[in-house]
TORTOR-564592 format. One line per field, with one value per residue: residue in three letters; y, z, x of N, C-alpha, C, O in turn. Coordinates in Angstrom, 2 decimals, always signed. Layout:
! residues N
code <- [ALA ...]
n.y <- [Y ...]
n.z <- [Z ...]
n.x <- [X ...]
ca.y <- [Y ...]
ca.z <- [Z ...]
ca.x <- [X ...]
c.y <- [Y ...]
c.z <- [Z ...]
c.x <- [X ...]
o.y <- [Y ...]
o.z <- [Z ...]
o.x <- [X ...]
//
This chain:
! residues 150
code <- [UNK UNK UNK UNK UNK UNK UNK UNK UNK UNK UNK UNK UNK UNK UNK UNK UNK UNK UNK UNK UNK UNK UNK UNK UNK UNK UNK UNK UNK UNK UNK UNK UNK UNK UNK UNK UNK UNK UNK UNK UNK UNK UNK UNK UNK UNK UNK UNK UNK UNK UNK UNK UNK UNK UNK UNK UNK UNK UNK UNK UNK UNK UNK UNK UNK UNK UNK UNK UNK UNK UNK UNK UNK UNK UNK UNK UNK UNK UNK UNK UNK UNK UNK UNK UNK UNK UNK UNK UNK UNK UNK UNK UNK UNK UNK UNK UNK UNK UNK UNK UNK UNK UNK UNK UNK UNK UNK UNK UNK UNK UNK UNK UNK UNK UNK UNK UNK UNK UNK UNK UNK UNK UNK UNK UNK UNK UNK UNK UNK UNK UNK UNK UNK UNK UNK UNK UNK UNK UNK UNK UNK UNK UNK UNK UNK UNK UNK UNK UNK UNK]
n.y <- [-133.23 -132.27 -134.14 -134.62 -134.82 -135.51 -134.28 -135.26 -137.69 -138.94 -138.87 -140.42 -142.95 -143.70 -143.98 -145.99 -147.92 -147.60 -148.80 -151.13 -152.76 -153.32 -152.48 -151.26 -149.43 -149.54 -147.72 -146.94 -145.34 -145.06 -143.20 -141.64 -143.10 -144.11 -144.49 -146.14 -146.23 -146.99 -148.36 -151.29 -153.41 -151.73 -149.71 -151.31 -153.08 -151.60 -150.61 -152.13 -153.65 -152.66 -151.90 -155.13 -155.77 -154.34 -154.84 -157.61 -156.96 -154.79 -156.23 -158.51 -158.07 -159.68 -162.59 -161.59 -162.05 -165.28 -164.55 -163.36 -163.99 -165.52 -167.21 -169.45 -170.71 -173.43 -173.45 -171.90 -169.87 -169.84 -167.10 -168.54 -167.26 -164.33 -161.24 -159.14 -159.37 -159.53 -159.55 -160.31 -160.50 -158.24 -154.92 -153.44 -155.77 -158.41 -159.66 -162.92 -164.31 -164.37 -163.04 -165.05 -166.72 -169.73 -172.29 -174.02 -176.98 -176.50 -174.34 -170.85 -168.43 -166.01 -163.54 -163.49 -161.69 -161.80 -160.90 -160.00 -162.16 -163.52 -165.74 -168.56 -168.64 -171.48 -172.81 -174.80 -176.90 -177.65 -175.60 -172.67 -169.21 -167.13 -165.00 -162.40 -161.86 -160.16 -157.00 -156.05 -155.08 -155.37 -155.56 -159.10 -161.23 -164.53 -167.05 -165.28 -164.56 -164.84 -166.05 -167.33 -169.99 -172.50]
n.z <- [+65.76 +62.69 +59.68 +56.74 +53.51 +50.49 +47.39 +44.89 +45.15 +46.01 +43.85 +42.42 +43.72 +43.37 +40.52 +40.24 +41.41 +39.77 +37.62 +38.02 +38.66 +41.10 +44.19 +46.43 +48.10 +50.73 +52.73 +55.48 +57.23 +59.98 +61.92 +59.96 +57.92 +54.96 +52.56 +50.13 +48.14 +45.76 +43.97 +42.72 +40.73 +39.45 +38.04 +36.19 +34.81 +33.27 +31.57 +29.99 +28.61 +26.91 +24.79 +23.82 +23.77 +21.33 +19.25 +18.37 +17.77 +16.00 +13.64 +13.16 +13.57 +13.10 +15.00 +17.42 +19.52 +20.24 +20.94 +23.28 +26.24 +26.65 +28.29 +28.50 +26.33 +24.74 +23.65 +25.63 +26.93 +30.15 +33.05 +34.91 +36.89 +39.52 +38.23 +35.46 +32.16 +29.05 +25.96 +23.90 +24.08 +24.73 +25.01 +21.42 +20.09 +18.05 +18.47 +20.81 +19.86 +16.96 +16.27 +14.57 +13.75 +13.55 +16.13 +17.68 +20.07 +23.46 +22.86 +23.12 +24.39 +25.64 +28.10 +31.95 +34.25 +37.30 +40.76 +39.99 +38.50 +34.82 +33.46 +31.63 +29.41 +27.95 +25.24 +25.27 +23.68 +20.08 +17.01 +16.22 +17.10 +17.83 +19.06 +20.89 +24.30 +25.98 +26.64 +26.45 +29.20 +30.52 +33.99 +35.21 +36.45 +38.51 +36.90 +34.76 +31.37 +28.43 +26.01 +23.38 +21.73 +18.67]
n.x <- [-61.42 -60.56 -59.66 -57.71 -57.57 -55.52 -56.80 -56.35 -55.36 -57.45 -58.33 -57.25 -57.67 -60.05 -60.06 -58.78 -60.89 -62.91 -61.55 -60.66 -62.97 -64.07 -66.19 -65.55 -62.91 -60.46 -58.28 -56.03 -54.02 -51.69 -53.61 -55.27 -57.93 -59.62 -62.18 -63.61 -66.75 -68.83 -71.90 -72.13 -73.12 -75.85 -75.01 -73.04 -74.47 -76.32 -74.81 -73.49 -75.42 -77.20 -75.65 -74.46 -77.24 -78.41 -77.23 -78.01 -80.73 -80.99 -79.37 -81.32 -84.34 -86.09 -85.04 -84.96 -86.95 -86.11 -84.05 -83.88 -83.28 -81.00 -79.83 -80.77 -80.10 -78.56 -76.11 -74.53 -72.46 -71.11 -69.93 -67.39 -66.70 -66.22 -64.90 -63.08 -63.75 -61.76 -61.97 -59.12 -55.53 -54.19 -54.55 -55.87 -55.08 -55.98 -59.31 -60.09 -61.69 -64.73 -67.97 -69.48 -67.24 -65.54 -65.23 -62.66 -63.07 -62.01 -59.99 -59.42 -61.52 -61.84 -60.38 -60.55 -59.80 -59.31 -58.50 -55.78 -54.80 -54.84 -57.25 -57.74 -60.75 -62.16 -63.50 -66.02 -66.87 -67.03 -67.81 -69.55 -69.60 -72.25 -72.82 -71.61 -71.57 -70.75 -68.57 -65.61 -63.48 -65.49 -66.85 -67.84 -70.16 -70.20 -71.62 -72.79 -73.88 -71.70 -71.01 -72.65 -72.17 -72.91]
ca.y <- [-133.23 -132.34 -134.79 -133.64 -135.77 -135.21 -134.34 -135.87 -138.82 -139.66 -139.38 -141.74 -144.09 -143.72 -144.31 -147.72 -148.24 -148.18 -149.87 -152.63 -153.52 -153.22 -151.85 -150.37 -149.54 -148.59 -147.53 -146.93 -145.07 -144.51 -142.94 -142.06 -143.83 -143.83 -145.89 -145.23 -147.48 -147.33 -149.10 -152.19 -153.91 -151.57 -149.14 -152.02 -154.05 -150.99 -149.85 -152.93 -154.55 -152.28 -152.30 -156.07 -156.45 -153.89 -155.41 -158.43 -156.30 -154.12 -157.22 -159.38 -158.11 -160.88 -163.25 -160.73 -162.66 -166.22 -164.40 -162.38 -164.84 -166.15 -168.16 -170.59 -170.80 -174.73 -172.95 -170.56 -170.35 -168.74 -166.99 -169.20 -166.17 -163.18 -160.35 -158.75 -159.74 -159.18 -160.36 -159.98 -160.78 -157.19 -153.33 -152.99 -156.88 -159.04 -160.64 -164.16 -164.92 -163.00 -163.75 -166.11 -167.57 -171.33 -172.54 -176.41 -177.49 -175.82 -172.92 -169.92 -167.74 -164.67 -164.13 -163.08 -161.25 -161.81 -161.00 -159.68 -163.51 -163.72 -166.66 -168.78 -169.23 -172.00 -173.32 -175.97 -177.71 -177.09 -174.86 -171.28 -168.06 -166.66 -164.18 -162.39 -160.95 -159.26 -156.28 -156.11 -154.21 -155.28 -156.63 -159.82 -161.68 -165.67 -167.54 -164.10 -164.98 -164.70 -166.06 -168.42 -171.26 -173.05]
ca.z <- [+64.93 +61.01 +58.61 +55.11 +52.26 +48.99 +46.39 +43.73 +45.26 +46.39 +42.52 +41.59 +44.20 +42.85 +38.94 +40.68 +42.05 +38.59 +36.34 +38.51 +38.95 +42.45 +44.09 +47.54 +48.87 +52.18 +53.44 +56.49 +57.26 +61.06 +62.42 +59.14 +57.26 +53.53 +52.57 +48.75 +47.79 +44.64 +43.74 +41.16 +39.68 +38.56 +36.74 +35.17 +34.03 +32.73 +31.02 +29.15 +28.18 +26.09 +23.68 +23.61 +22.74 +20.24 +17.76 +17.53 +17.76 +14.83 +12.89 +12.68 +14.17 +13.40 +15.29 +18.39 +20.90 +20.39 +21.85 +24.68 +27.16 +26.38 +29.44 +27.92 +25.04 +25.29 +23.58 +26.24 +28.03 +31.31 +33.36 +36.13 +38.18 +39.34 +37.19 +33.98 +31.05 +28.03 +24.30 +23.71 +25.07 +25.14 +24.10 +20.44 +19.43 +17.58 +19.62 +20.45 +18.74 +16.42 +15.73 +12.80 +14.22 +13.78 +17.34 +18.49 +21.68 +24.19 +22.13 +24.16 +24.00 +26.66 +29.65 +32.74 +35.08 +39.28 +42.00 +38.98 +37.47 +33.88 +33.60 +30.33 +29.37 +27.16 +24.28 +26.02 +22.57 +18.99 +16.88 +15.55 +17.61 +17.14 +19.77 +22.03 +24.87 +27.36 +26.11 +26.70 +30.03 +31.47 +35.18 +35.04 +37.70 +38.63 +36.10 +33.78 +29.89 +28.30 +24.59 +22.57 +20.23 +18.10]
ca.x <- [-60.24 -60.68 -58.55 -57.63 -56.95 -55.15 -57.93 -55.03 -54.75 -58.72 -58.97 -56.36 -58.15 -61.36 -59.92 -58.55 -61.90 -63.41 -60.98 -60.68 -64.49 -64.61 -67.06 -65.05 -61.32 -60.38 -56.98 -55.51 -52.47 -51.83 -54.77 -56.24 -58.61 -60.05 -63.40 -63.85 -67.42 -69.40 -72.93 -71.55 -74.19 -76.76 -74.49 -72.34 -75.04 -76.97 -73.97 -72.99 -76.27 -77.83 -74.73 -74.76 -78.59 -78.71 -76.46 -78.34 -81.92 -80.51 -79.11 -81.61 -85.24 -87.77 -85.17 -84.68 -87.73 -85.80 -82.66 -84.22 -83.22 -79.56 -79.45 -81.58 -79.40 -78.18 -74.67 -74.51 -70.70 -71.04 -68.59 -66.94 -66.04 -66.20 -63.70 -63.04 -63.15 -61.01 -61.80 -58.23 -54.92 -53.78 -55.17 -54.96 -54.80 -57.00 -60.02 -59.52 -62.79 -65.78 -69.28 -69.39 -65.93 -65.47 -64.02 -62.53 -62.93 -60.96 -60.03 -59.46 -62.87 -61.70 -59.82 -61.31 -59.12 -59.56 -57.62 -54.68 -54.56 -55.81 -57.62 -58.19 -62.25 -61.85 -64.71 -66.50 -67.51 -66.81 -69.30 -69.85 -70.14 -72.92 -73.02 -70.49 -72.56 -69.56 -68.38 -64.11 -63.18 -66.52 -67.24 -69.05 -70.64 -70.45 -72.96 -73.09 -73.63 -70.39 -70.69 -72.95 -71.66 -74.28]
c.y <- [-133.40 -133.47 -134.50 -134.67 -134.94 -135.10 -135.44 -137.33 -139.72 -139.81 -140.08 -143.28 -144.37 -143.93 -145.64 -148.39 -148.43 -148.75 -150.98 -153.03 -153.17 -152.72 -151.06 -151.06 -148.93 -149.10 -146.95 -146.79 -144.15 -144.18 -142.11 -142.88 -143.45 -144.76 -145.30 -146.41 -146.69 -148.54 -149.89 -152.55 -152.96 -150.45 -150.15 -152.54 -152.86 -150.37 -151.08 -153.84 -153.58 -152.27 -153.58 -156.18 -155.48 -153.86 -156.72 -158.23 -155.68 -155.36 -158.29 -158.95 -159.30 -162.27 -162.84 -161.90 -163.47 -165.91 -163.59 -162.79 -165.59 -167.07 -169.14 -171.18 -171.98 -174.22 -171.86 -170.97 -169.19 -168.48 -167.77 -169.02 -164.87 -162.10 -159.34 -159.23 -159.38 -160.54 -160.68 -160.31 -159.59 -155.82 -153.40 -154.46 -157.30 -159.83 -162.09 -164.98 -163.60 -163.52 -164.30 -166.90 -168.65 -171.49 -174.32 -176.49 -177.24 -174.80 -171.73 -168.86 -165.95 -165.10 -162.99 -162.69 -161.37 -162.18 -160.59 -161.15 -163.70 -164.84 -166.76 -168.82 -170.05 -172.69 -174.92 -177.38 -177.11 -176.47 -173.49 -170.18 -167.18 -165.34 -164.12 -161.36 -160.49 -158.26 -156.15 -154.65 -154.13 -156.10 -157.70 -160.47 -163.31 -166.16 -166.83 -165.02 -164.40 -164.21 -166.94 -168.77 -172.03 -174.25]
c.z <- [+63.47 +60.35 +57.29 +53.93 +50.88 +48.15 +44.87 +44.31 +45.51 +44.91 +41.67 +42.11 +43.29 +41.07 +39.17 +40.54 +40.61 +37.26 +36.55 +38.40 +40.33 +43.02 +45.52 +47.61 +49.86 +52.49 +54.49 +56.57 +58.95 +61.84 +61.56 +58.43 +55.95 +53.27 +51.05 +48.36 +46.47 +44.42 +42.66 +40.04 +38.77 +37.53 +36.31 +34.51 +32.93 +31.11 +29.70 +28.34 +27.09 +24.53 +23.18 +23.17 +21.59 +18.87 +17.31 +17.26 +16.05 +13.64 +12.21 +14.10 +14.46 +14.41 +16.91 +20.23 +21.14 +21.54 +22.59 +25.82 +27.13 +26.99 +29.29 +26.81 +25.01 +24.23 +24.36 +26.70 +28.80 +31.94 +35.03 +37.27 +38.02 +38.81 +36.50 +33.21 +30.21 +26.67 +23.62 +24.55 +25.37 +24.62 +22.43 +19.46 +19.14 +18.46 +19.56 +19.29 +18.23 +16.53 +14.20 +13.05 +14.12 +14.96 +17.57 +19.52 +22.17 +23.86 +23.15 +23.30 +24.71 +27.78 +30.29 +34.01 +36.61 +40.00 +40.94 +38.26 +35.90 +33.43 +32.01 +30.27 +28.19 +26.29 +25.12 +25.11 +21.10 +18.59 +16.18 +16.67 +17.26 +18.14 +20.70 +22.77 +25.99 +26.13 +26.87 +28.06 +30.83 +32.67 +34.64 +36.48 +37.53 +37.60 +34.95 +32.36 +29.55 +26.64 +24.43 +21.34 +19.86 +17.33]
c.x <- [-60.65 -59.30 -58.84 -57.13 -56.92 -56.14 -57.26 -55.27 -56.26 -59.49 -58.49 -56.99 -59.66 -61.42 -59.53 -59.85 -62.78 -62.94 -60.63 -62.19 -64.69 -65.55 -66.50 -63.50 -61.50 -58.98 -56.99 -53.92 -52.22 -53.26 -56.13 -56.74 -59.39 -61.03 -63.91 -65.44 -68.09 -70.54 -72.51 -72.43 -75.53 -76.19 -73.69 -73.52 -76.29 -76.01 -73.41 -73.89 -76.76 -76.84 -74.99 -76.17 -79.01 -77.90 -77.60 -80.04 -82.03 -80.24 -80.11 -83.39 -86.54 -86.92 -84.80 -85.56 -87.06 -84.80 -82.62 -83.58 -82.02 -79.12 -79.77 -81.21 -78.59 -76.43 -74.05 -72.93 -71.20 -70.12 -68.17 -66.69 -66.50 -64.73 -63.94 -62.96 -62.85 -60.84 -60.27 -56.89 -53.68 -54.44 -54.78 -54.80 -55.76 -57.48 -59.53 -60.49 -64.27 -66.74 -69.15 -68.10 -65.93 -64.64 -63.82 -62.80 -61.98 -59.89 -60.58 -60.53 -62.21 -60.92 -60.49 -60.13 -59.65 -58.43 -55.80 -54.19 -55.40 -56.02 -58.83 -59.84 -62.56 -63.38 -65.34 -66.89 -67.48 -68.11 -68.70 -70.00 -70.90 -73.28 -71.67 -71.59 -71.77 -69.03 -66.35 -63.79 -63.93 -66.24 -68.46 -68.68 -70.56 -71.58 -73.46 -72.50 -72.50 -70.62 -71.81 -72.11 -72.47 -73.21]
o.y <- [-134.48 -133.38 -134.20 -135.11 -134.16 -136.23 -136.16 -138.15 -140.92 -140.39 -140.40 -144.34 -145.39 -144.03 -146.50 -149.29 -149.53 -149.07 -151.81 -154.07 -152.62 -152.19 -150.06 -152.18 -148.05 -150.25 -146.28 -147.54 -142.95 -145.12 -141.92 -143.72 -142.30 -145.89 -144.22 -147.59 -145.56 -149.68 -149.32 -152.17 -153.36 -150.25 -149.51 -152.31 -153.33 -149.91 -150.71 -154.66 -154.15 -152.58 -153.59 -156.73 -155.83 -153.16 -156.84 -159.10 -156.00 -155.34 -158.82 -159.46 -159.61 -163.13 -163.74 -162.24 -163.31 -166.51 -162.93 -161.86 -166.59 -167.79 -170.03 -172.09 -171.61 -175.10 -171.06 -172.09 -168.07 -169.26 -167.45 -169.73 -164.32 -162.42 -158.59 -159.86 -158.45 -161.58 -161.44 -160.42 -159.79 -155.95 -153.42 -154.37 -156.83 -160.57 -162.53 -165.78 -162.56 -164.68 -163.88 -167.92 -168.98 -171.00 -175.33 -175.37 -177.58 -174.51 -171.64 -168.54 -164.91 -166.21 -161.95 -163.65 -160.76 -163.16 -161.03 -161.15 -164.01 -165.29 -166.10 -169.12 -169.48 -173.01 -175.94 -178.51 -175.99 -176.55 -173.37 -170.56 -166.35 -164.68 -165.02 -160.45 -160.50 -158.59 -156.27 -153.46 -153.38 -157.14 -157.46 -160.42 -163.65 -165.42 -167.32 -165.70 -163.44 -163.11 -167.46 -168.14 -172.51 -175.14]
o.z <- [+63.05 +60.70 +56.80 +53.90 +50.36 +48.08 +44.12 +43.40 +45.28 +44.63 +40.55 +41.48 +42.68 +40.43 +38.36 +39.72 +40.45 +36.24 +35.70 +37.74 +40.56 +42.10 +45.74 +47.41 +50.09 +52.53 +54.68 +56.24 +59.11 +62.32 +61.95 +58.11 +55.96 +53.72 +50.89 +48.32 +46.32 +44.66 +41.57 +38.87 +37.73 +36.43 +35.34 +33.30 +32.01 +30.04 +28.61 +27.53 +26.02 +23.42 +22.16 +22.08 +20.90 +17.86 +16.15 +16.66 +15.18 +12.69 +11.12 +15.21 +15.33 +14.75 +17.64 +21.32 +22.31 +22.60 +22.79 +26.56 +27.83 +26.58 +29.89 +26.29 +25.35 +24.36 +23.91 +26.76 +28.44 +31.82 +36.09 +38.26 +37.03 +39.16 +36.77 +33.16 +29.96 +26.46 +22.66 +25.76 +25.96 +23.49 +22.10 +18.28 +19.72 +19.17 +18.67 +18.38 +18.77 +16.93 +13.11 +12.36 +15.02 +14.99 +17.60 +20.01 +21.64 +24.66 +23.74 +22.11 +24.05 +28.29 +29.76 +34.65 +36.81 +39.99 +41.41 +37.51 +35.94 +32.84 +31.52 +31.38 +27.33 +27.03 +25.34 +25.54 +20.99 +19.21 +15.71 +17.34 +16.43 +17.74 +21.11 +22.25 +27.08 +24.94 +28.09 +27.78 +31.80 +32.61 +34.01 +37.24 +36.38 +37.58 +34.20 +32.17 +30.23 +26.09 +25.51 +20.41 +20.82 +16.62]
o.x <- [-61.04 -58.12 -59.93 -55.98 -57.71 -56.63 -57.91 -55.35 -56.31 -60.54 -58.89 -56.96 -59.98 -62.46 -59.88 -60.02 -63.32 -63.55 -60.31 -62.25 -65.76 -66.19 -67.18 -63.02 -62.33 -58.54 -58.01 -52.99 -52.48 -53.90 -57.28 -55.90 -59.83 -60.85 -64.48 -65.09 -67.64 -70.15 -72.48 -72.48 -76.05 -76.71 -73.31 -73.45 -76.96 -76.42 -72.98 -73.44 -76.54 -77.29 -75.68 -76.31 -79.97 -77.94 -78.00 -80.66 -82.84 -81.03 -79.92 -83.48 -87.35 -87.73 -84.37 -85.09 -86.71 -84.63 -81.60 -83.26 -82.15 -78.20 -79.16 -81.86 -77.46 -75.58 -73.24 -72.42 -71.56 -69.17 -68.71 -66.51 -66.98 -63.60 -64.88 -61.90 -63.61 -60.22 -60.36 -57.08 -52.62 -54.90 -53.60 -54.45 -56.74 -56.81 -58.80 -60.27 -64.64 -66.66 -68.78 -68.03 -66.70 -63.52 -64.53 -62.61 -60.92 -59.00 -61.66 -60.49 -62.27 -60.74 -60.89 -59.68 -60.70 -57.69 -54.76 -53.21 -56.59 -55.04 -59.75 -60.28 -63.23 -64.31 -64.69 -67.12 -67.97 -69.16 -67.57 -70.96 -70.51 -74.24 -70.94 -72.24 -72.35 -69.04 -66.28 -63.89 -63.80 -65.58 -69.50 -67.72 -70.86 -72.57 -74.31 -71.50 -72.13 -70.55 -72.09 -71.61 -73.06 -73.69]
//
């Protein structure tokens, strides 16, 4: 028995499938079935890193080695979850914060979208931003560098 699916509609799933983050859908309708998957991590993280380190490569080369390693960065904010995140609290609006930014304590940094809840990522400690290392619309991963504050 051949089954036929909408070409229209396996490409509306598959525009879901990458503006959510996800990395698979599968539907089920009667006795068909749909299994849409996608490899996550090595095209997101290929796709969003090289942006992020070549601003501060370009900006400032002789201090490029110190900030190879961000994780090590005792102002690091990491992300709490898995999501999206969004600099912004809609398309089109001013970030919540810049590089060079003065922030207070608990000062909203980003929100991180999971499961359709957008969820605050609040300054952990007053300071300066001296780095934003997520790029807006990106998947990040549990423990993934976010921001430094110095």
């Amino acid at each position: 028995m051949s089954l036929s699916f909408d070409p229209d509609a396996l490409r509306v799933l598959a525009e879901i499938l990458n503006k959510s983050g996800l990395s698979e859908i599968e539907l089920e309708e009667g006795d068909r079935k749909v299994r849409l998957a996608r490899a996550v991590a090595p095209v997101t993280m290929m796709a969003a890193a090289p942006a992020a380190a070549a601003a501060p490569v370009a900006a400032a080369p002789a201090a490029a080695p110190a900030q190879a390693d961000p994780a090590k960065h005792p102002g690091l904010v990491k992300s709490p979850m898995v999501g999206v995140a969004y600099l912004s609290a809609e398309p089109g609006a001013a970030p919540y914060v810049t590089v060079g930014q003065q922030v207070a304590a608990g000062a909203t940094l980003l929100l991180i979208e999971a499961m359709k809840t957008f969820n605050q990522i609040k300054a952990p400690r007053a300071g300066t931003v001296t780095q934003i290392l997520v790029a807006a619309g990106a998947p990040v991963e549990y423990d993934e560098p976010l921001l430094i504050i110095e």
